[in-house]
N, C-alpha and C positions, 0 to 999 in steps of 0.2 A: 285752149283745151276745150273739147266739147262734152258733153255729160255724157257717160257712157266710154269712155276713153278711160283705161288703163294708167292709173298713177301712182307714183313710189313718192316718200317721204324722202327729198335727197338732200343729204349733209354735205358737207364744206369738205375739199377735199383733204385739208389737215385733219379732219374728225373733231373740230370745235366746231360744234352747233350744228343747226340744220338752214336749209335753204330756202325750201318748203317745197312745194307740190311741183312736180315734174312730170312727162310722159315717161311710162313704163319703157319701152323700149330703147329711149335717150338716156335715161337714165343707167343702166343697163348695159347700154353700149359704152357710153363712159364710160363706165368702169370696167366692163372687158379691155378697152384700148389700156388704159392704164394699167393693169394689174399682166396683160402681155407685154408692157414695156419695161415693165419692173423684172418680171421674170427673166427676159429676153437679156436685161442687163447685168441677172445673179448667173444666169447659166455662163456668160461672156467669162465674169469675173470669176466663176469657180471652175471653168475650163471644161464647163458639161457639155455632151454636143445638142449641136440646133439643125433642127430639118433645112436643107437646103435645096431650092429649087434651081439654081446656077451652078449647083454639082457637076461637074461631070461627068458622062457615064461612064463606068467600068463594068470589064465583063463580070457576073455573078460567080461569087467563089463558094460554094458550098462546103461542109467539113465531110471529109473519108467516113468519121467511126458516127457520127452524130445524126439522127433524122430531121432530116430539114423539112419536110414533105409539106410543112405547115404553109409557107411561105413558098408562093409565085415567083420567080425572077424576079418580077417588076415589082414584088415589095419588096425583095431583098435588098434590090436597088435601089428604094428610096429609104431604107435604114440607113445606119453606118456600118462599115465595113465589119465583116465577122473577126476579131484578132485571132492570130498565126497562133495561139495556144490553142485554139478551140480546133483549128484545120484537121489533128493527127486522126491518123486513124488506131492509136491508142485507146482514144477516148470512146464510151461507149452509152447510151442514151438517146436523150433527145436536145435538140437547139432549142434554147426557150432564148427570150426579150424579158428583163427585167425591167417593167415599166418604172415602178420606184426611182431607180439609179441609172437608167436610162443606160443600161451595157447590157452584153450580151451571157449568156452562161448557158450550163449544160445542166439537167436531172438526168441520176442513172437511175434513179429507185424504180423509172418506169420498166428496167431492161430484168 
């Protein structure tokens, strides 16, 4: 470490104690990898979906009653597919992305 170099205070990865003085960046990136390896294992096990680059591709389905206008093709396509309830042209509003729970829905309030 040179003087003038960015350092974090880094703890043991069980969270007993500390380690001591680390590079900002190393440290940092440790624990991005770990905390995407953890997530990547809760999404597995609670059946959420995960971006995939080995997808695919399908043509884009857009829904009849809903405004998709938000979304390019080419994002559509790197989402997950819109599900067959949202399609109809029943429904009337907008396609939004629920970040939180990681699916898809509709708001009508905006109609």
């Amino acid at each position: 470490m040179l003087l003038g170099d960015q350092l974090d205070l880094d703890h043991h990865d069980d969270g007993e104690g500390y380690r001591g003085w680390s590079h900002a960046a190393c440290n940092r990136s440790a624990g991005a990898v770990k905390g995407n390896r953890l997530r990547a294992a809760y999404r597995a096990g609670a059946g959420l979906w995960e971006p995939s680059t080995t997808r695919a591709r399908t043509p884009v389905r857009r829904p009849a009653g809903l405004d998709s206008s938000r979304w390019t093709d080419e994002e559509l396509a790197s989402m997950p597919p819109i599900p067959d309830r949202l399609m109809g042209a029943e429904l009337h509003g907008v396609l939004v992305w629920w970040a939180v729970g990681n699916c898809w829905g509709h708001c009508s309030r905006a109609w």
